[in-house]
Every structure is written in C-alpha cells, then in structure tokens.
C-alpha positions in Angstrom: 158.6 148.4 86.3 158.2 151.6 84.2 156.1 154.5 85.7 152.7 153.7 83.6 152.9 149.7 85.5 154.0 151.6 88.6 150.4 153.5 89.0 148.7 151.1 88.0 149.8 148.5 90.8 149.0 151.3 93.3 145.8 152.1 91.6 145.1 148.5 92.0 145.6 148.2 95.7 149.5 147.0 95.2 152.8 147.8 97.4 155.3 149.1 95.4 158.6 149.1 96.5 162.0 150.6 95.7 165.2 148.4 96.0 164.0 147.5 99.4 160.9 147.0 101.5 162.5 150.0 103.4 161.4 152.7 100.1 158.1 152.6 99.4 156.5 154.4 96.2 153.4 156.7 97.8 150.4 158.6 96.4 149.7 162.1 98.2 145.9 163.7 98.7 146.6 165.5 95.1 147.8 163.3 93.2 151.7 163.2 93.5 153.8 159.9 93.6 156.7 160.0 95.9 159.2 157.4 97.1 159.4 157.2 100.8 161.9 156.2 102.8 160.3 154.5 105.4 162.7 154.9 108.3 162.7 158.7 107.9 159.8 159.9 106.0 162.5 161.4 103.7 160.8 161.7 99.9 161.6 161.9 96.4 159.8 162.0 93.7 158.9 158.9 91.4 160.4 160.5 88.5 162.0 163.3 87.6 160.0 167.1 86.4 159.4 165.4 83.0 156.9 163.1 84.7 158.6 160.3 82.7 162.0 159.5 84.0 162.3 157.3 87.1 164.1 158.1 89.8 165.9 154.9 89.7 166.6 151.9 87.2 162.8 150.2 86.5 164.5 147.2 88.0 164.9 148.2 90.8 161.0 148.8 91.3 159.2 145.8 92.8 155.3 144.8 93.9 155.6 143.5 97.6 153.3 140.7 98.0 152.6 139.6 101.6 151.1 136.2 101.4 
C-alpha cells in the first residue's frame, strides 16, 4: 500500500497494519499518522519529513479485516 491508499483505508473505517497485527498505522487529534507499536505504544511516523516516503516497504502495509 502507498501512503495516499494508506489514508484512505483509515478514512474509510479500515485497520491498517504494519508487518504485523502487532504495528498498527494511527491518526492523532491533528492530523498526524503514526505507526504504533502496539505492545509498547512506541511510534513512528508513517513516512518520513517529506510526507511521501514510507517508513517501510509498501508491502509490508496491510488492511486487517476481522470477519
């Protein structure tokens, strides 16, 4: 997934994932998409201060559907 599909999954109610269901991809109060480690709250951001490159391989991103 690139960054544009990325917000718009979460826009659209979707869990986003990173490698694992362990890193999630959140959106603060202002606006601001992290990845969260869910096991420590740890965070880094989606991409890098270009607001274009990913802070990991768009393969690695994933929607996690719970059915």
């Amino acid at each position: 997934m690139n960054v544009e599909e990325i917000k718009k999954a979460m826009e659209e109610g979707e869990e986003v994932c990173w490698v694992n269901k362990g890193y999630k991809v959140i959106k603060d109060e202002i606006g601001q998409y992290f990845i969260m480690c869910m096991h420590n709250e740890y965070c880094i951001g989606l991409t890098w201060r270009d607001g274009k490159t990913l802070n990991g391989r768009e393969e690695q991103f994933f929607i996690n559907r719970i059915f």
